[in-house]
C-alpha positions, 0 to 999 in steps of 0.5 A: 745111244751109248753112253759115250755118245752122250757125253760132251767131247768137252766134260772132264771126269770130275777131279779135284780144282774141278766141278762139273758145274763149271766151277770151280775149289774156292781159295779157303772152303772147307771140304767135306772133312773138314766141316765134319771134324769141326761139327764134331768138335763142336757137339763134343763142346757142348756135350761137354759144357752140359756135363760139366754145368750138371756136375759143378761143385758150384752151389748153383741149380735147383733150390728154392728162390724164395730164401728170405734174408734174415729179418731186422731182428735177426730172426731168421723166420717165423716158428708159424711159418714152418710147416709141421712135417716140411720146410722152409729155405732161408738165409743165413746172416752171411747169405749162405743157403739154410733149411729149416724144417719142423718134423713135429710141432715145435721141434725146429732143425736148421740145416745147411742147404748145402747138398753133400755130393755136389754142392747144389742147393736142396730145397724142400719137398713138402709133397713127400716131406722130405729135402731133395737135391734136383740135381743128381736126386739126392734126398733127405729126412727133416732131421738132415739124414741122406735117405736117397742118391748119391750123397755120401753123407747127412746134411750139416746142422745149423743150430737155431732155437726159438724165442717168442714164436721166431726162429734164431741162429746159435744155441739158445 
């Protein structure tokens, strides 16, 4: 048997408007193409979004979500709440990210918890005494030095002393 024998003197060879199902092109159906360029279009949207959510100069990701508001007093923690050699993250009055840090006992730094390469918030890394960005790895000293990553500069002071064993804002 050939294969012209076979095949039904009726069977088109398969064309466009034609299916050899019998069906035929539907009035708005994408073709093959088409659905590709739009998966495309759209996995390049979200790659996109993602790299511009990673690199956004918003104050937004990472950070330590435990930043307590000033106390009633206006203290803005307790001196025995810092641990020597690490951090605490707090609060400004304004809301604003702070850190503050006790790098020997009764030294106290305050810094803006405002990473310097993108603007994400640094929380403190106890377990290596050190400050860290989590979103592009910069870290820090407790004294606010870049010591890691691509922030380009030290993180800015805030000034903070300490009265009756609670830590304030501004210079004593």
């Amino acid at each position: 048997m050939s294969l012209t024998e076979s095949t039904p003197t009726d069977a088109h060879p398969f064309t466009p408007g034609h299916h050899p199902s019998g069906g035929h092109d539907c009035a708005g159906c994408l073709d093959r193409r088409q659905v590709l360029v739009r998966a495309g279009l759209a996995t390049m949207g979200v790659a996109a979004a993602g790299v511009l959510a990673a690199c956004s100069s918003s104050s937004g990701g990472g950070g330590d979500a435990s930043q307590a508001p000033p106390a009633a007093d206006g203290s803005l923690a307790q001196l025995a709440d810092i641990p020597v050699g690490g951090a605490i993250s707090a609060q400004d009055a304004d809301g604003k990210p702070i850190l503050l840090t006790q790098p020997e006992a009764g030294t106290v730094v305050g810094l803006s918890a405002i990473c310097t390469h993108q603007g994400c918030t640094v929380a403190p890394d106890d377990k290596d005494h050190q400050l860290a960005c989590p979103c592009h790895g910069s870290t820090y000293d407790l004294e606010g030095k870049n010591t890691g990553g691509p922030a380009p500069s030290p993180l800015p002071p805030f000034d903070v002393h300490v009265t009756d064993g609670a830590v304030f804002a501004g210079k004593a």
